[in-house]
C-alpha positions in Angstrom: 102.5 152.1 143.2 102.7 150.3 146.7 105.6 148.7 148.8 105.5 145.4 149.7 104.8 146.5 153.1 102.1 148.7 152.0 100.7 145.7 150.2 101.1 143.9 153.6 98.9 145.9 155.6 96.3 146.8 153.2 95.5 142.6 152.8 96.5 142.0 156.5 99.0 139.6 155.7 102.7 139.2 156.5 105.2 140.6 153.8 106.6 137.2 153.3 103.4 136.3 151.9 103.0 139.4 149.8 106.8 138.1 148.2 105.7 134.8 147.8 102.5 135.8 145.7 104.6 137.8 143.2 106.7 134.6 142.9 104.1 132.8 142.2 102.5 135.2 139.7 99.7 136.1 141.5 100.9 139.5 142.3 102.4 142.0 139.8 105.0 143.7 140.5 107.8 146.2 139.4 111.0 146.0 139.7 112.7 149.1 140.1 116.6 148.6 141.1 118.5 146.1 143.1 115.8 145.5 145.7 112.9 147.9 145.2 110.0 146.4 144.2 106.2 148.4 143.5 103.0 146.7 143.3 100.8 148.2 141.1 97.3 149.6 142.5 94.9 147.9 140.1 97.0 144.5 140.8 96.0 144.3 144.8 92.3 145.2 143.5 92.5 142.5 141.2 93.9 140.2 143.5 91.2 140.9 146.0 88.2 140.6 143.2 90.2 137.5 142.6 89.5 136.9 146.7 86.0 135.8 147.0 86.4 132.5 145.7 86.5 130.5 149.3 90.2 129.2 148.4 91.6 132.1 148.4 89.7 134.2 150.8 91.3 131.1 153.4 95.3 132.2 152.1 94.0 135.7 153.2 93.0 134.7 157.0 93.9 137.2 159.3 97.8 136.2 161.1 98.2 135.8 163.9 101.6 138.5 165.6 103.9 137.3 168.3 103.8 139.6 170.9 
């Protein structure tokens, strides 16, 4: 089981966007008390199988950071 923040870095996206694909569905997740949530393993490598259709690889471009 992963953070959301671990999900963050392993896809190289913000964490906003990691939240906003388990709102969608696209994502499972746990919930496991107020405010944890766990993603699954096997749902990040399905979600990435999931990324080589060219519509979703471009949701997955790399961001870009403030510095």
């Amino acid at each position: 089981m992963l953070t959301v923040f671990d999900v963050a870095e392993q896809l190289n996206v913000s964490v906003s966007t990691v939240r906003r694909l388990i709102r969608e569905g696209r994502l499972e997740s746990v919930k496991l008390g107020y405010r944890t949530v766990r993603v699954p393993n096997n749902s990040v490598s399905s979600l990435l199988e999931d990324a080589s259709t060219p519509a979703v690889r471009d949701e997955f471009a790399p961001i870009r950071r403030r510095r």
